[in-house]
Structures are given as C-alpha cells and as structure tokens.
GUFI-601696 format. One record per residue (C-alpha): residue in one letter; y negated, z negated, x. Coordinates in steps of 0.25 Angstrom, whole numbers. Layout:
! GUFI-601696
+-----+-------+-------+-------+
: res : north :    up :  east :
+-----+-------+-------+-------+
:   A :     Y :     Z :     X :
...
+-----+-------+-------+-------+
This chain:
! GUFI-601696
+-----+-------+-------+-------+
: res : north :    up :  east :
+-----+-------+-------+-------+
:   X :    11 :   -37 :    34 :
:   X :     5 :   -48 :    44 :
:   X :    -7 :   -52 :    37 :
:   X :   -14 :   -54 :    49 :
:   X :   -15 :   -40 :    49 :
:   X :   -18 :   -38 :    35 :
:   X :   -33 :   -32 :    38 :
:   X :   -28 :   -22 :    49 :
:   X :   -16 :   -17 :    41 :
:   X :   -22 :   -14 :    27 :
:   X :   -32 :    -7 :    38 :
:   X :   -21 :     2 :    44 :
:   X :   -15 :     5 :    29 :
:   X :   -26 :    12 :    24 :
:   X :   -27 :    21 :    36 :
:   X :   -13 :    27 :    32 :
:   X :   -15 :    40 :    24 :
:   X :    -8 :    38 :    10 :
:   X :   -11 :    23 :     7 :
:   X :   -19 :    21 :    -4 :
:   X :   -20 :     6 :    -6 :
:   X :   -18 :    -7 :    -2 :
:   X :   -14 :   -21 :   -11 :
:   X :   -13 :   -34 :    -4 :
:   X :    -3 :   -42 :   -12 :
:   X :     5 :   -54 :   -14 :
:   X :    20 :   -56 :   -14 :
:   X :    30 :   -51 :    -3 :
:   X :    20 :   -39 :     1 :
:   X :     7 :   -41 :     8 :
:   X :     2 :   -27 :     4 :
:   X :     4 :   -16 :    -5 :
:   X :     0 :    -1 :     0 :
:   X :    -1 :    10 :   -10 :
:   X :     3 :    23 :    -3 :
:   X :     5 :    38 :    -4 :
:   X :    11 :    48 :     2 :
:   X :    18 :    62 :     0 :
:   X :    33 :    59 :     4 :
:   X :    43 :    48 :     5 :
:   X :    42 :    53 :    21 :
:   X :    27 :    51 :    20 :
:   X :    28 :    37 :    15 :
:   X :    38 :    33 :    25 :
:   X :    29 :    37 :    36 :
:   X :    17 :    30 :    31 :
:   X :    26 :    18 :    30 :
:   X :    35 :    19 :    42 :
:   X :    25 :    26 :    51 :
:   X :    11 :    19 :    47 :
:   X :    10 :     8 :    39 :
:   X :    24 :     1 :    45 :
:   X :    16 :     2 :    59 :
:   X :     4 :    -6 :    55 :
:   X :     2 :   -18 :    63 :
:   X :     4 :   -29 :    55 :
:   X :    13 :   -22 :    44 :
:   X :    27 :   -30 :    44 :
:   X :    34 :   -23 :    34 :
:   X :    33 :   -14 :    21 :
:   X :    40 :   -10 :     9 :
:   X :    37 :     4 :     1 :
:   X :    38 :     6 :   -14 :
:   X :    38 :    21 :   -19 :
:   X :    30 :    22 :   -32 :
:   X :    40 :    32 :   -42 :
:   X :    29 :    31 :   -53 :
:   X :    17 :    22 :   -58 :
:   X :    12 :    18 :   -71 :
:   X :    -3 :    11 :   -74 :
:   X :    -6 :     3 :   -86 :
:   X :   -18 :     2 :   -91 :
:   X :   -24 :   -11 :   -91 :
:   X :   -32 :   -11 :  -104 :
:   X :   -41 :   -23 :  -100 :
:   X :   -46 :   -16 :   -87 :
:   X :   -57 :    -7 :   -91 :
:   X :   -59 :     5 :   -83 :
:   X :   -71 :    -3 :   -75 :
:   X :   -61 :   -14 :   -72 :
:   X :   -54 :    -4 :   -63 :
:   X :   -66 :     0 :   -56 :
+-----+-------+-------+-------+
C-alpha cells in the first residue's frame, strides 16, 4: 500500500461487509486483513471489486484458511487476554 495513505485505507477496509480485522506488520506485507465471506465468488468480489479499488492499495495476495489450530499459552491467564 502507499503508506501515505495508510489512515484512509485501513478506513475504507472496515467498511467492507466481511472483514473482521486488521494487523499492521513487518516483512514483504504492509497489512494483514482477516476476512470472511460465504463463497470463493464472494471473496473474489470483495477482493477484485472492493478492496483492490481502494485508493492507495497497490497490490494484494490472498490466503484461504483450510483449518486452524490454537495452543494454549499456559503463562497467559485468562486476564492476560482481556
């Protein structure tokens, strides 16, 4: 993304139906976007249709979650999540 626009486009993410969040990070990505959506065809259109016209938005890459896995943390109290 153009960083310059870093503000506006983090703006404009959240107003697409489906995301849920958003992680700033460091490497060869700027941003990470958790998203959901009912259908391959779905997603496509979010990407393609909505987030890929979002000024400032250079280029994206999209991973498909097939199945997650949590470890518990046992020196993380349930407080230390809150």
């Amino acid at each position: 993304m153009d960083t310059k626009k870093r503000d506006h486009i983090i703006t404009e993410l959240f107003k697409i139906n489906g995301v849920r969040e958003i992680a700033e990070v460091t490497g060869r990505f700027d941003i990470l976007i958790t998203m959901y959506s009912k259908s391959l065809d779905q997603m496509h259109k979010m990407v393609s249709e909505q987030i890929g016209r979002i000024e400032g938005v250079q280029s994206s890459e999209s991973f498909i979650e097939m199945k997650s896995r949590t470890k518990v943390m046992p020196y993380m109290s349930s407080k230390d999540s809150e």
